[in-house]
Each structure stands twice: as C-alpha cells, then as structure tokens.
C-alpha positions in Angstrom: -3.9 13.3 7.3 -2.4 9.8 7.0 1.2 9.5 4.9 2.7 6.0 4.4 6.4 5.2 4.8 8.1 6.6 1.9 11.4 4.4 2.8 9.4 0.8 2.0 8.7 -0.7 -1.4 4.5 -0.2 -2.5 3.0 -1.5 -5.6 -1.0 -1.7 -7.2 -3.0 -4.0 -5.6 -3.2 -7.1 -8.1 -7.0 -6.3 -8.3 -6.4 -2.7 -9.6 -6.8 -1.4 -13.4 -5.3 2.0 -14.2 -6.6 3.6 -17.4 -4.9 6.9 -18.4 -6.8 9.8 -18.9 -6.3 13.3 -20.1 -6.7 14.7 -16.5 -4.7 11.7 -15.3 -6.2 9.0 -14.5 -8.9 6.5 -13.2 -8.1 3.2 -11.2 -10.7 0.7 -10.6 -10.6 -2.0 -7.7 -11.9 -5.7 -9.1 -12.0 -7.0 -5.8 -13.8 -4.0 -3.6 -15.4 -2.4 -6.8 -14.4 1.1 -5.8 -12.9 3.7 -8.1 -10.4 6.4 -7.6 -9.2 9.6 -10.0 -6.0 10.5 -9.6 -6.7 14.5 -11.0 -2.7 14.6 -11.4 -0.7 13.2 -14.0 2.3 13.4 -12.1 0.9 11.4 -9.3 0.0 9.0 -12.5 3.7 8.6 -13.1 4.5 8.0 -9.7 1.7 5.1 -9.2 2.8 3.6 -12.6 7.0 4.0 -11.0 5.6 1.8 -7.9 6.1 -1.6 -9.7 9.7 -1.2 -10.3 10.8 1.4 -7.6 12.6 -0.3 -4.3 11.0 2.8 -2.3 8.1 5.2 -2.8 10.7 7.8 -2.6 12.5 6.3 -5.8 9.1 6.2 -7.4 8.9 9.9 -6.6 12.5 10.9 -7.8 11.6 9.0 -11.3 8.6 10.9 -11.6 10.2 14.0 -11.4 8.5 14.9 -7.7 10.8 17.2 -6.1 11.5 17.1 -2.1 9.1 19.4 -1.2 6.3 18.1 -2.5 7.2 14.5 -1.3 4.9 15.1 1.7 1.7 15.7 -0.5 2.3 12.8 -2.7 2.9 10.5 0.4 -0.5 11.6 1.5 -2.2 11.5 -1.7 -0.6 7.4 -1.5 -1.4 6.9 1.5 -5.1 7.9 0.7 -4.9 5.1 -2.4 -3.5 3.0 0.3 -6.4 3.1 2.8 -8.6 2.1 -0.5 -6.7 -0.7 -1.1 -5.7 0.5 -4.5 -2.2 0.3 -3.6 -0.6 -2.2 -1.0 2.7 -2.4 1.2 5.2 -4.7 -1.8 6.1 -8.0 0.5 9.2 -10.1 0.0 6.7 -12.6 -2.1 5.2 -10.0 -4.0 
C-alpha cells in the first residue's frame, strides 16, 4: 500500500467539499464527481488540519494521531491522494 511523504505540506483539492458526519465524514470531488467516506473522525480532523499544517505530520500531531499510527493515516491519505481529493500544497497554493 501507497503512503505519501508525511515531511511535505498537503491540502484538499480546491474541487473538494467535506461534509461532517456522525461516522465522520463524506468528501465529494466537483471536478471528477467521485465521493469518499472517511469512516474515522479522527482522520476527519486530520484532513480538516491539512490547510493550515506546514506537514502532514503537523496535521497528525494537531489531531491527536499518535506515532504509531502515523503509518495508517499516511496510507489512508495517500489513498485520498490517488483520488484527487487531496493534493501535494505548492509554493502558489
């Protein structure tokens, strides 16, 4: 299974909608019209942490994911990441 660089700054593509849900959350892509669940509210607070967080680690550490687990969340990323809900953050971004 893919994982993405934990070290580099990631954000929601600019297409992408998040609405919260009680099991965590759906994300719908306006541009490919695919939708994602993420079934963990955690991994919620760690896409939401993206748009201000200089890494994907720091997104992780202000969502409470401890080290361990950083491997399963970089996967469960880099999964939104081969969907194009979520994109490498350039410097113009």
């Amino acid at each position: 299974m893919a994982t993405l660089n934990m070290d580099r700054a990631w954000d929601l593509h600019e297409q992408v909608s998040v609405r919260p849900e009680p099991f965590g959350a759906l994300l719908y892509h306006f541009g490919t019209r695919k939708l994602s669940f993420l079934k963990d509210r955690t991994l919620l607070a760690v896409v939401q942490a993206l748009a201000t967080a200089p890494t994907v680690r720091s997104a992780c550490a202000a969502a409470g994911v401890a080290e361990a687990d950083l491997p399963r969340y970089g996967q469960a990323l880099a999964v939104l990441a081969q969907s194009s809900m979520v994109v490498e953050r350039t410097e113009t971004s």
